[in-house]
FISE-365385 format. One record per residue (C-alpha): residue number from 1; residue in three letters; x, y, z. Coordinates in pm, 1 decimal. Example, Ala and Ser with C-alpha at 12.3 -4.5 7.8 and 13.67 -1.06 7.14 Angstrom:
+-----+---------+----------+----------+----------+
! num ! residuo !     east !    north !       up !
+-----+---------+----------+----------+----------+
!   1 !     ALA !   1230.0 !   -450.0 !    780.0 !
!   2 !     SER !   1367.0 !   -106.0 !    714.0 !
+-----+---------+----------+----------+----------+
This chain:
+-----+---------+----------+----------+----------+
! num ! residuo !     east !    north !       up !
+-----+---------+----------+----------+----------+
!   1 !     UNK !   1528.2 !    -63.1 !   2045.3 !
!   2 !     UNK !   1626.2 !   -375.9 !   1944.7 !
!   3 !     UNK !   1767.8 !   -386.4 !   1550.6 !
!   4 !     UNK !   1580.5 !   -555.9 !   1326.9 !
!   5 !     UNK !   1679.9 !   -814.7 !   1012.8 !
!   6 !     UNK !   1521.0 !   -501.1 !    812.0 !
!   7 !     UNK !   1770.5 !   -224.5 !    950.2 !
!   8 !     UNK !   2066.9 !   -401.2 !    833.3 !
!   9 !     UNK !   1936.8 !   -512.9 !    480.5 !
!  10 !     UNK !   1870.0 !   -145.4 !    472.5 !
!  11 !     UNK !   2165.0 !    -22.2 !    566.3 !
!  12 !     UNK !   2386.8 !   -311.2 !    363.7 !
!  13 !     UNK !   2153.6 !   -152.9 !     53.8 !
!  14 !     UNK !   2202.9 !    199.8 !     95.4 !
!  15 !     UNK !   2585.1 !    169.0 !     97.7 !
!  16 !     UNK !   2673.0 !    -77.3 !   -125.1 !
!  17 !     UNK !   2374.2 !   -112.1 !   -374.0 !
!  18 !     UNK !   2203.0 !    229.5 !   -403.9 !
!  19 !     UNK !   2298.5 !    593.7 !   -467.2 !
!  20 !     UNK !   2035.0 !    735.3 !   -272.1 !
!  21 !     UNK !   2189.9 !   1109.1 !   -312.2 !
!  22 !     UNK !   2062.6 !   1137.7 !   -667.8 !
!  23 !     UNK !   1777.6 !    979.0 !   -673.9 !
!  24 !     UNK !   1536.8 !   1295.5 !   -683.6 !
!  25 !     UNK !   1790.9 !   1481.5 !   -919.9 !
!  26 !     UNK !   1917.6 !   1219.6 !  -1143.4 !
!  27 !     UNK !   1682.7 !   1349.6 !  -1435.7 !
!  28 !     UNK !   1380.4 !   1550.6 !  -1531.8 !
!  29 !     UNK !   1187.0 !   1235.0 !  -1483.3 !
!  30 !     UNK !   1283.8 !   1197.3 !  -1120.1 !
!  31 !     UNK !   1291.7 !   1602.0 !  -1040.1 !
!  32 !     UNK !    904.2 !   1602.7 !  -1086.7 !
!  33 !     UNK !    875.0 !   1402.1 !   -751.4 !
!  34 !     UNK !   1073.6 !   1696.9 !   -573.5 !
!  35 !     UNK !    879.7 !   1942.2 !   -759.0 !
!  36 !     UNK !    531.1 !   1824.9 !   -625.0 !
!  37 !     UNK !    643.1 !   1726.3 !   -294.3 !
!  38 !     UNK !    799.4 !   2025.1 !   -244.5 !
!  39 !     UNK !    494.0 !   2261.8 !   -387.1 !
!  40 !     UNK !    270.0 !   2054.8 !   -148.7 !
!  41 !     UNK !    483.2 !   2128.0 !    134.4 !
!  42 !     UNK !    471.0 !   2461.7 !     80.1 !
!  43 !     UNK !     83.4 !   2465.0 !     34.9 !
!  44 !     UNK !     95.9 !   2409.0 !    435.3 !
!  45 !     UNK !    434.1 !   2535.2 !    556.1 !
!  46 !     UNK !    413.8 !   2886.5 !    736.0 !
!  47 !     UNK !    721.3 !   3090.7 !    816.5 !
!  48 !     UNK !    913.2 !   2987.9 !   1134.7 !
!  49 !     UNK !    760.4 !   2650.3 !   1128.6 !
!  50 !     UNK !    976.9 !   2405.9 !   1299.3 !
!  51 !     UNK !   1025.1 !   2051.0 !   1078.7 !
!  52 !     UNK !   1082.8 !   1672.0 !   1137.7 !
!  53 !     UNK !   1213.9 !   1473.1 !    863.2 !
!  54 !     UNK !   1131.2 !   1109.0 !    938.7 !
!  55 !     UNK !   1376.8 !    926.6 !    729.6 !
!  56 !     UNK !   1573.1 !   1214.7 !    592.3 !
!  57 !     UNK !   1781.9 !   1014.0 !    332.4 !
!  58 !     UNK !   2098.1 !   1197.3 !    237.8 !
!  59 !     UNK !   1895.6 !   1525.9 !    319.8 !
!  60 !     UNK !   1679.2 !   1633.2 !     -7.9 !
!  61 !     UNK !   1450.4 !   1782.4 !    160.6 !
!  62 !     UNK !   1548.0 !   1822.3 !    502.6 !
!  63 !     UNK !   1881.5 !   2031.4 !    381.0 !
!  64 !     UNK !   1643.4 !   2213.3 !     88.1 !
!  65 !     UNK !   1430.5 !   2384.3 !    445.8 !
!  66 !     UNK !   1746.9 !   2436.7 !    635.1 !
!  67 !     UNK !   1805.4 !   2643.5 !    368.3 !
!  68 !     UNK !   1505.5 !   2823.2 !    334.4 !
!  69 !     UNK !   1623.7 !   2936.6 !    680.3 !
!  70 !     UNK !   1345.6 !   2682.5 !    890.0 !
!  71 !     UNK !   1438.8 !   2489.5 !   1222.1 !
!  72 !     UNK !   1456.8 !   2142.9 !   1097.3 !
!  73 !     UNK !   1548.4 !   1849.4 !   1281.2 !
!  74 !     UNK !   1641.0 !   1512.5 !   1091.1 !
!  75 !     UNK !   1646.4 !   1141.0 !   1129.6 !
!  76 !     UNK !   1799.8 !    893.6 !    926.0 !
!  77 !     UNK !   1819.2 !    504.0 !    995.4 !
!  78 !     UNK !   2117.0 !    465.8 !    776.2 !
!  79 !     UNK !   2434.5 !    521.5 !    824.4 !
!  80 !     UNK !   2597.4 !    610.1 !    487.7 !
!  81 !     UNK !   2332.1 !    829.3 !    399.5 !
!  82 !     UNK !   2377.4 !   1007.6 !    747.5 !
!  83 !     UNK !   2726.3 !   1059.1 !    656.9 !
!  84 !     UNK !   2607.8 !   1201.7 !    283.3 !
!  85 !     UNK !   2392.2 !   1433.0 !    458.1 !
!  86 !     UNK !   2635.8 !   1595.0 !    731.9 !
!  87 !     UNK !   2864.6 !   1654.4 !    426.8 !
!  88 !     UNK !   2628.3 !   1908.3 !    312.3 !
!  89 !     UNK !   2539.1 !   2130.9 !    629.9 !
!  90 !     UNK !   2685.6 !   2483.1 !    591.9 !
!  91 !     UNK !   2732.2 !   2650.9 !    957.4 !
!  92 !     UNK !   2414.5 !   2895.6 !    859.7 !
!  93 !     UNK !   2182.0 !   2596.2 !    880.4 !
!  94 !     UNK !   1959.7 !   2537.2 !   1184.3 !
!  95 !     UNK !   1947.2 !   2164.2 !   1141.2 !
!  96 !     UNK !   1980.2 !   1874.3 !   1400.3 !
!  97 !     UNK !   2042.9 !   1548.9 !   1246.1 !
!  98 !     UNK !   2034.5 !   1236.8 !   1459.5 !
!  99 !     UNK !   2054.5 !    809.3 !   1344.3 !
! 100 !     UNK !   1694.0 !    674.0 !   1432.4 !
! 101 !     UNK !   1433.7 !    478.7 !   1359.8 !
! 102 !     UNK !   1061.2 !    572.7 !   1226.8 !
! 103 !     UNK !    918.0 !    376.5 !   1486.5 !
! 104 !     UNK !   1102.7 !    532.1 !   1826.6 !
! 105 !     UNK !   1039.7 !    927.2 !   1827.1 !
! 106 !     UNK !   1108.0 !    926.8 !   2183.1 !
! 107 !     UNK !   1366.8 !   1164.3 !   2173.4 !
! 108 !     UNK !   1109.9 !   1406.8 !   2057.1 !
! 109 !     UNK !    831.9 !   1518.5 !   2290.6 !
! 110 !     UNK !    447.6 !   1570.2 !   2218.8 !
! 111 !     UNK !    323.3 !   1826.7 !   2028.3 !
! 112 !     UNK !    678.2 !   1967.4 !   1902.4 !
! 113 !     UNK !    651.9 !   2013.6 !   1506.3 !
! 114 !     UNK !    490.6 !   2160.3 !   1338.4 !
! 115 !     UNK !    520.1 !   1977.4 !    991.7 !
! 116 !     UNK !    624.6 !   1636.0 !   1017.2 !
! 117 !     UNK !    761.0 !   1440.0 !    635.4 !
! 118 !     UNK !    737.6 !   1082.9 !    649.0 !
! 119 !     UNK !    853.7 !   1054.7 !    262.5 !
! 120 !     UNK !   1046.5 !    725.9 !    361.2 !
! 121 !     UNK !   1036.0 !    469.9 !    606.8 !
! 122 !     UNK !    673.2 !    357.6 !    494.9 !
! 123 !     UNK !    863.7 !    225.2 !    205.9 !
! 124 !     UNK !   1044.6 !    -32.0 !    432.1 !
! 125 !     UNK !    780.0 !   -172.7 !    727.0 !
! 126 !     UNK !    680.5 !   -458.9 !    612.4 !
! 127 !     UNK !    408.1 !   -534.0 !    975.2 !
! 128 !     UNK !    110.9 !   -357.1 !    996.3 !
! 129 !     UNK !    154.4 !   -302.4 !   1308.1 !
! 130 !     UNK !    518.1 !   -135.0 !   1261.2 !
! 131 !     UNK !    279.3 !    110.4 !    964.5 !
! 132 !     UNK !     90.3 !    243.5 !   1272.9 !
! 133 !     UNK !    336.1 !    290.7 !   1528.1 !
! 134 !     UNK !    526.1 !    493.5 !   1283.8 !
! 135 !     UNK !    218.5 !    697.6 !   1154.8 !
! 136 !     UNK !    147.2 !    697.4 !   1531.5 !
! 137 !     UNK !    442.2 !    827.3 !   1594.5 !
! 138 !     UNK !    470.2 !   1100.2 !   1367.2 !
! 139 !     UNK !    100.8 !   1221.0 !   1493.6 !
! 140 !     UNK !    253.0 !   1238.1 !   1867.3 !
! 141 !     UNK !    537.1 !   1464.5 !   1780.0 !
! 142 !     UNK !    313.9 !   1698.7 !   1544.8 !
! 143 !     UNK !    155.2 !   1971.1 !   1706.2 !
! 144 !     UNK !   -236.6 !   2010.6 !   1688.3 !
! 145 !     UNK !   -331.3 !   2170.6 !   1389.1 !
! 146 !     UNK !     -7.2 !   2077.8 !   1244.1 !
! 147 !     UNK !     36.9 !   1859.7 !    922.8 !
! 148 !     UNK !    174.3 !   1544.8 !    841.8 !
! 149 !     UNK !    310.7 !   1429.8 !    517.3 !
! 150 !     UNK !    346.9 !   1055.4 !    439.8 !
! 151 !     UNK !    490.1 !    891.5 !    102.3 !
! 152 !     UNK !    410.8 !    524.7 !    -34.3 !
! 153 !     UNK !    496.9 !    316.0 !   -285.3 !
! 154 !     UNK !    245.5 !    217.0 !   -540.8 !
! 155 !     UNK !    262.8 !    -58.8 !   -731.4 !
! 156 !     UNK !     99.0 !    -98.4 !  -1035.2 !
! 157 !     UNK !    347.5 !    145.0 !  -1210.7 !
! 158 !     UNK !    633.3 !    -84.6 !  -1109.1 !
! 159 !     UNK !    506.1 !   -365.3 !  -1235.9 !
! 160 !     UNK !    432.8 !   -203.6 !  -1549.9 !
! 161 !     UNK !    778.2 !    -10.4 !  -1561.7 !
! 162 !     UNK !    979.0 !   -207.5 !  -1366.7 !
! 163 !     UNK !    799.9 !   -550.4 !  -1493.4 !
! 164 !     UNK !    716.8 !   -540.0 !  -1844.2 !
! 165 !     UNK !    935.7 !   -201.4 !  -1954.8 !
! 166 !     UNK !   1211.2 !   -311.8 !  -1835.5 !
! 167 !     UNK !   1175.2 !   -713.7 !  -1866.7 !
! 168 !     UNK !   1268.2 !   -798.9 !  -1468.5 !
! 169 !     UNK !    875.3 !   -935.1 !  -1438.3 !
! 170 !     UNK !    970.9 !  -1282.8 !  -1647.3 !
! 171 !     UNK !   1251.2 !  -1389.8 !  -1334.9 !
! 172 !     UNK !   1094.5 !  -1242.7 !  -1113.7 !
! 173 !     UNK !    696.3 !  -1402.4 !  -1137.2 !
! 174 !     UNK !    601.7 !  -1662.3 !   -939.2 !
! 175 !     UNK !    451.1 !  -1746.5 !   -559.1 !
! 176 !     UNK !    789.5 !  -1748.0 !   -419.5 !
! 177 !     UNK !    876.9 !  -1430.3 !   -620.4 !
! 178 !     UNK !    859.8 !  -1068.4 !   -632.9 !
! 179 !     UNK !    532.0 !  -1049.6 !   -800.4 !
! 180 !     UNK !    273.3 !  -1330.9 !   -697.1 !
! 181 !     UNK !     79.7 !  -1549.6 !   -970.5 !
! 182 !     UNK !   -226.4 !  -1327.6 !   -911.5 !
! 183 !     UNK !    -24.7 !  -1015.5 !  -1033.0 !
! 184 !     UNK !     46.7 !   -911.1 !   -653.0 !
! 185 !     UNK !    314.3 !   -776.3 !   -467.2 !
! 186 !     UNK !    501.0 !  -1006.7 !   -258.0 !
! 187 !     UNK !    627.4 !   -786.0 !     19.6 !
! 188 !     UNK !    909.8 !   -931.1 !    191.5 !
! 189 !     UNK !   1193.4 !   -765.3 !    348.2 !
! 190 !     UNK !   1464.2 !   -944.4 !    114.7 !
! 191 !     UNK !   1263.2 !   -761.0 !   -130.3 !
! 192 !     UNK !   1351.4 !   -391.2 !     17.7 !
! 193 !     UNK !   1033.6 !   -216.3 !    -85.8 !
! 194 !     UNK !    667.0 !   -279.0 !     19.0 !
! 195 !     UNK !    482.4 !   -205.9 !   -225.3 !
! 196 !     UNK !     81.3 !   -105.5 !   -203.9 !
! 197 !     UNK !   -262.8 !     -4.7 !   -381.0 !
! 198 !     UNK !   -416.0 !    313.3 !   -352.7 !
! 199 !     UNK !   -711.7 !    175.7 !   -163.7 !
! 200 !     UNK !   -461.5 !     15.6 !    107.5 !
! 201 !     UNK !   -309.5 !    357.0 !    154.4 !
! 202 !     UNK !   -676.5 !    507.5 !    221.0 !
! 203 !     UNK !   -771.7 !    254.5 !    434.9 !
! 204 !     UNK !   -449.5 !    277.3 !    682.0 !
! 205 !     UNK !   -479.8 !    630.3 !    699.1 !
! 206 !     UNK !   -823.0 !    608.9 !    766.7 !
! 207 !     UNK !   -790.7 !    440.4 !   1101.9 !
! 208 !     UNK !   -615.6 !    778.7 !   1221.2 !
! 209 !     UNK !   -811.6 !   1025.6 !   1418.3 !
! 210 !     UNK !   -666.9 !   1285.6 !   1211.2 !
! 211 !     UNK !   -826.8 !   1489.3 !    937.1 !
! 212 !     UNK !   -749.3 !   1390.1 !    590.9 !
! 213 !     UNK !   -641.3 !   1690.3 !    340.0 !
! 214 !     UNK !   -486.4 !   1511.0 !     14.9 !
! 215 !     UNK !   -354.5 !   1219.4 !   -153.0 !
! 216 !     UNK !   -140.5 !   1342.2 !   -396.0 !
! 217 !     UNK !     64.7 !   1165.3 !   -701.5 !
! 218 !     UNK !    373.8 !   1300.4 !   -658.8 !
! 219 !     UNK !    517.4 !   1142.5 !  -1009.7 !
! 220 !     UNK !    223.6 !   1023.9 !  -1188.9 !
! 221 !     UNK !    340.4 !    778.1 !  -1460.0 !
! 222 !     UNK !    663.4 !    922.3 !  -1515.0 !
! 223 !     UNK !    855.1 !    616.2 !  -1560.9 !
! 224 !     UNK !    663.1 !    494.3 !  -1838.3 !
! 225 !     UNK !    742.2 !    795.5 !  -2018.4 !
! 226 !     UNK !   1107.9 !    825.2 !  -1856.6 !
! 227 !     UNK !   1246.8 !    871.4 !  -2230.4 !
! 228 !     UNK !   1001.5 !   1113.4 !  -2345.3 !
! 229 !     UNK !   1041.4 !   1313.7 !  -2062.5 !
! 230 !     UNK !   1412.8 !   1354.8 !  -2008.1 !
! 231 !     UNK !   1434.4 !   1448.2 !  -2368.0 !
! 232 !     UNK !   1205.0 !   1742.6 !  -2356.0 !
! 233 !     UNK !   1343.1 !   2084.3 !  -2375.5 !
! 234 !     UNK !   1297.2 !   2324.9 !  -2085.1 !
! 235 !     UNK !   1003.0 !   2470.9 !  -2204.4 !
! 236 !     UNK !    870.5 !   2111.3 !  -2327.6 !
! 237 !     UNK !    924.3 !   1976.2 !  -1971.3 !
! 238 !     UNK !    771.9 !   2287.3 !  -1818.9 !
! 239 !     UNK !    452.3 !   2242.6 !  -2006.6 !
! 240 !     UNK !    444.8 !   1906.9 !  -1881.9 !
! 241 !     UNK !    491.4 !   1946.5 !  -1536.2 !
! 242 !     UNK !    271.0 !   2208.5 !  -1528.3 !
! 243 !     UNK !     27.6 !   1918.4 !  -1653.3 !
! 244 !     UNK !    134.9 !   1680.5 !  -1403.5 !
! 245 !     UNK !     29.2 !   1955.2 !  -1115.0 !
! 246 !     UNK !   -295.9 !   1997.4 !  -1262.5 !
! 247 !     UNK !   -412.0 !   1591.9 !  -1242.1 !
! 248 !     UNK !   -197.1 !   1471.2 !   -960.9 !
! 249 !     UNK !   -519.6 !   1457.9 !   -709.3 !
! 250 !     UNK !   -732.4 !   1303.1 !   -960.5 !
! 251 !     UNK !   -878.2 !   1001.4 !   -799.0 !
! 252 !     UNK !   -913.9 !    788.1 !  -1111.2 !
! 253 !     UNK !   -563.8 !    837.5 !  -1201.0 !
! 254 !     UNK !   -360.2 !    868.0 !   -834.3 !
! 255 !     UNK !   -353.6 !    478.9 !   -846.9 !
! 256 !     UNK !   -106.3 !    437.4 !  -1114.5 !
! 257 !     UNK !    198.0 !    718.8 !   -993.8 !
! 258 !     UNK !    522.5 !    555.8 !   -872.9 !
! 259 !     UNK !    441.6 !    707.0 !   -561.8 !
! 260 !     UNK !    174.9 !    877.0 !   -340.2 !
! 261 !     UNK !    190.5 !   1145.5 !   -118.0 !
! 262 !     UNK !   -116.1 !   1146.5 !    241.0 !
! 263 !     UNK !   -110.8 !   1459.1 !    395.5 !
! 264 !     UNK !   -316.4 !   1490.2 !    722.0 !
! 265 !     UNK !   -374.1 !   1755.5 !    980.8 !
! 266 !     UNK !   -331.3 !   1671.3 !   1359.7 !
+-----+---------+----------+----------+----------+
């Protein structure tokens, strides 16, 4: 497959601009995505499932399963983060990891996994038509019966957090700009991250002949409370997440988490 302008602004951002290897770990505030994800997975996951990771990263999750003792295979676009990953396999892991892109699962045949986490690349296609040949894609390989998780990007928490919080939305407002005049996001590749609304995440996954289980919040509005959060003591923080678990599927609030978790059943 031909590389696209995308792959290397990726790849250019991962290694020089981004430490992707703590992002989930960095803090309490960042933990309680792994902590939903991960309890979501495990709603679904049965013993001796086998596992694709599209867009493994530096191997949060993927590495976290091989662990666990499951089959899991892995595929990262970037490089750097490839090399992150490989770092970490112990010789007791069953784990393949392979450099690939979201939307080219050919190495994998029909009908193979039988979870499939897309917690990635859906962060970077910026087509439509790329969005369903990589949601297509990860259907194909899935087994029937079998579940697929996919993450997004929301963005009315970043422009709240990332905007006003933290003062970037004053350079960065205008038509030409990160954030349109009407308060939109202006997804653009130079821009890294596309950035969408609940109700475009519903309607994508609605053109899928596939049944539709969740949407989850996996980190509600965490990064408006970022301080209070990573201040809390253990039980403090425990209290909390244990709140965060108990709303994350509330429809009138799943709009405004950083990010948002479709899970679907082949």
């Amino acid at each position: 497959m031909e590389k696209r302008n995308i792959d290397n602004i990726l790849n250019t951002y991962y290694k020089d601009n981004y430490i992707e290897d703590n992002r989930l770990n960095r803090d309490k505030m960042h933990y309680i995505e792994f902590i939903t994800t991960t309890q979501y997975i495990e709603k679904y996951l049965k013993p001796k499932d086998r596992i694709l990771e599209v867009g493994a990263g530096t191997g949060a999750y993927s590495l976290y399963y091989a662990k666990k003792g499951y089959k899991v295979d892995a595929l990262e676009l970037v490089r750097a983060n490839i090399d992150v990953m490989e770092r970490k396999i112990t010789k007791e892991m069953n784990i393949e990891v392979i450099q690939g892109n979201a939307l080219n699962l050919s190495m994998y045949k029909d009908n193979t996994f039988d979870m499939t986490l897309v917690l990635g690349p859906l962060y970077h296609l910026f087509k439509r038509e790329e969005e369903e040949k990589a949601i297509s894609e990860a259907i194909r390989v899935t087994k029937k019966g079998g579940k697929i998780l996919i993450a997004f990007v929301l963005f009315d928490l970043t422009m709240l957090s990332w905007g006003f919080q933290n003062k970037n939305i004053y350079e960065n407002y205008g038509n030409d700009k990160q954030v349109s005049e009407s308060f939109r996001p202006n997804n653009k590749e130079e821009f890294i991250f596309n950035m969408k609304y609940y109700d475009e995440v519903k309607n994508l996954i609605n053109k899928f002949p596939v049944k539709k289980l969740k949407f989850v919040a996996t980190d509600g509005i965490g990064r408006i409370l970022k301080e209070e959060i990573n201040n809390m003591t253990d039980d403090e923080y425990k209290l909390y997440v244990k709140y965060h678990l108990s709303i994350c599927e509330r429809e009138d609030l799943i709009g405004y988490s950083g990010h948002i978790l479709s899970i679907i059943e082949k």
